[in-house]
N, C-alpha and C positions, 0 to 999 in steps of 0.2 A: 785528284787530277782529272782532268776533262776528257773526255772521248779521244776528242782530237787535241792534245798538246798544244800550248801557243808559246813560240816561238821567236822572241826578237834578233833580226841578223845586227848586227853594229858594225859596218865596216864602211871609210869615207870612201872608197871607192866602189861606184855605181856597179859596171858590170859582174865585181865579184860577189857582190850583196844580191843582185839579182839571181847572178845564177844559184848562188845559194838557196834562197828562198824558192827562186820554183823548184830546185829539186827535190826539198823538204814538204813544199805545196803538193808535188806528185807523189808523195810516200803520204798524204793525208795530215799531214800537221796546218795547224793555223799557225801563220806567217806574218810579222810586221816588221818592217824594211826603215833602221836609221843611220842618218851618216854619220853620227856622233854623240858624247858623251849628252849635250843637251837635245839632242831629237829621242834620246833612248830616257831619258828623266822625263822627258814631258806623256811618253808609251806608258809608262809605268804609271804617271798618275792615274791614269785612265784605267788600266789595269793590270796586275801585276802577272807577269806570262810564269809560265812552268819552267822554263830555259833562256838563257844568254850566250849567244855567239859573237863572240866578242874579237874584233882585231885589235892587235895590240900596237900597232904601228900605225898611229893616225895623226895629221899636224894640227889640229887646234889642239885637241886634249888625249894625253894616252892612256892608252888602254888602263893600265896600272892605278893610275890616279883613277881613272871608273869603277874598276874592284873594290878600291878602297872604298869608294862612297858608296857603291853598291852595297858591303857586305853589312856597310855601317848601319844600315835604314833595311835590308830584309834579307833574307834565307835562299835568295833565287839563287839555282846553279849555274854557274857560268864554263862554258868551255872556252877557251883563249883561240887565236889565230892568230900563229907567230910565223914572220915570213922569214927572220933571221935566225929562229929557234934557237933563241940564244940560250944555254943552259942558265945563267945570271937569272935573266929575266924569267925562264919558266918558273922556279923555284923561289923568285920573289912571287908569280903573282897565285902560284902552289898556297906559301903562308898569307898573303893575303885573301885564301879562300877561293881561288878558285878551284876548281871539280878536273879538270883536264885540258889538256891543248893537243892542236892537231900543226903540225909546220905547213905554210900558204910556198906554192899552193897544191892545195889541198886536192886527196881524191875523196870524191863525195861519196863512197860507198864506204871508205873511212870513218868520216866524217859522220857521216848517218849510222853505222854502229856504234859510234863512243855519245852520238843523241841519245839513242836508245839505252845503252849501258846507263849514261849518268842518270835520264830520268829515272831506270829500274831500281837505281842506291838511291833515289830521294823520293821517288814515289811512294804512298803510304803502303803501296803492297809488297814494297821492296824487302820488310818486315818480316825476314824469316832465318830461324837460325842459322850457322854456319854446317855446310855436311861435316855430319861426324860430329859434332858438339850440340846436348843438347843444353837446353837454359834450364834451371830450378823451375818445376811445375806452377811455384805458384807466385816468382819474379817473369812470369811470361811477360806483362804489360810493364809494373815496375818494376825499376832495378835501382837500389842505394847506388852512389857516386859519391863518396866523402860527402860535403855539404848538400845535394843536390839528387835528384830522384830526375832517371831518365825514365823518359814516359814512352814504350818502344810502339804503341799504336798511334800514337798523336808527331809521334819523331821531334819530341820536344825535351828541353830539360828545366827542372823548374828546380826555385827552391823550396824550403818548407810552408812559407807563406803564398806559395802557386805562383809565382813570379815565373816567368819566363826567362829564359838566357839566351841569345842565340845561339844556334848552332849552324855550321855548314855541313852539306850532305858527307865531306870527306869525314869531317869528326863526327858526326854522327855515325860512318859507318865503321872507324872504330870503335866507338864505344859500343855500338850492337853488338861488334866482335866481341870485347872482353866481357861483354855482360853474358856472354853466351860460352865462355870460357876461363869462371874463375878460380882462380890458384892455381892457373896454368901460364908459366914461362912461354912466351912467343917471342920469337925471335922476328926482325924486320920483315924479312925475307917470308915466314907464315902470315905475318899481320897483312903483309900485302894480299899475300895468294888469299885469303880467309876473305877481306873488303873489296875482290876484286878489284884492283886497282894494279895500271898496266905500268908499263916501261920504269922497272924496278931503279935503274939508276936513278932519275930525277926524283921518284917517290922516296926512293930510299932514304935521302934527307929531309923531304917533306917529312916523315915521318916523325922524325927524330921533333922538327919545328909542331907539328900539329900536338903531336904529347903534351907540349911546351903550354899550348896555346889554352888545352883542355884542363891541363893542370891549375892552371890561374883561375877555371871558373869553377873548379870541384874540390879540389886539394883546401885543407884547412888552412894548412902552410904550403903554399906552391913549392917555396924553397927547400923546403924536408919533406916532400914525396911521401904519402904512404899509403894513398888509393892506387895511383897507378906508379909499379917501385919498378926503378931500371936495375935489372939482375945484370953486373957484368960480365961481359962474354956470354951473357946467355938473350938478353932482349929485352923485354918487356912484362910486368906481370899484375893483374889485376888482384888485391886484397880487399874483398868484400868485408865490410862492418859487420862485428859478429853481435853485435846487437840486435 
């Protein structure tokens, strides 16, 4: 990541994208300013920023449909801005990857904490165990995943032939959790507090969907679970390959 952060605001209206942007500009972030799903495509050819601040209530194209095609084509974190904070919508645009949302409008001291939070979960230095849990000494960097070997300095997941998968920082920062915690039952409620990750209710189902989401690219058989096995009534638990 850069010194200073770069920064795309995405919201079609002028004064709330501005003030956005200089308040982010006076906390030292590099800053660029689109009204839309295609001004914020054409930012990105040019260069791919560290952050998306994304409104979700826009009339040519919404928010949701930009996540989508975001998540499809690269790894950028996106924070949502929801002015109806509908719980529907945060939790669709949760499984379609996004990192967080804040409800418009927003207080920008807010706002610039959950910046700073997401970069620190997808920043490469973000990279450090859970307190109180350490990793195997010498799975520090890898760590087996069913099919697929997460690489915890590059915050990448590949398979055996180095292929890349994508991932979003939310599953990314579970899977740092369970890598950093195996043959230990976690329940929701810890997986949260462990990946930092706030407002327990709407994550609470993300949770349940991003497993879902993980399990399709690690699991042998998605459908018969047995990297990451759901313990009932008890949560979630990581089964390393004892190979």
């Amino acid at each position: 990541m850069s010194q200073n952060p770069h920064i795309i605001i995405v919201d079609d209206e002028a004064p709330a994208r501005e003030m956005v942007g200089d308040y982010l500009k006076m906390h030292g972030f590099t800053v660029t300013l689109c009204d839309g799903g295609k001004s914020l495509r054409a930012a990105i050819e040019v260069t791919t920023p560290d952050l998306v601040v994304l409104d979700l209530n826009m009339p040519e194209e919404d928010g949701l449909s930009i996540i989508r095609d975001l998540k499809s084509r690269t790894n950028v974190p996106v924070i949502m801005l929801t002015a109806t904070a509908s719980p529907i919508d945060r939790v669709v645009g949760l499984e379609l990857g996004a990192d967080d949302y804040i409800a418009k409008p927003c207080e920008l001291r807010e706002l610039m904490a959950r910046v700073r939070s997401v970069l620190r979960r997808s920043g490469p230095k973000a990279v450090t165990a859970a307190a109180g849990a350490a990793a195997p000494e010498k799975t520090d960097h890898l760590v087996r995943f069913g099919t697929k070997w997460l690489d915890l300095d590059a915050q990448a997941l590949r398979d055996d032939e180095g292929n890349e998968h994508p991932l979003t920082a939310s599953e990314y920062g579970l899977l740092k959790v369970f890598a950093a915690n195996p043959k230990r039952v976690l329940s929701r409620e810890r997986l949260l507090e462990l990946a930092n990750a706030r407002d327990a209710e709407a994550f609470d189902r993300a949770v349940d969907l991003r497993i879902m989401r993980i399990r399709r690219k690690i699991e042998p058989d998605p459908t018969k679970p047995a990297v990451i096995r759901t313990i009932r009534g008890g949560g979630y638990l990581f089964s390393p390959s004892e190979k």
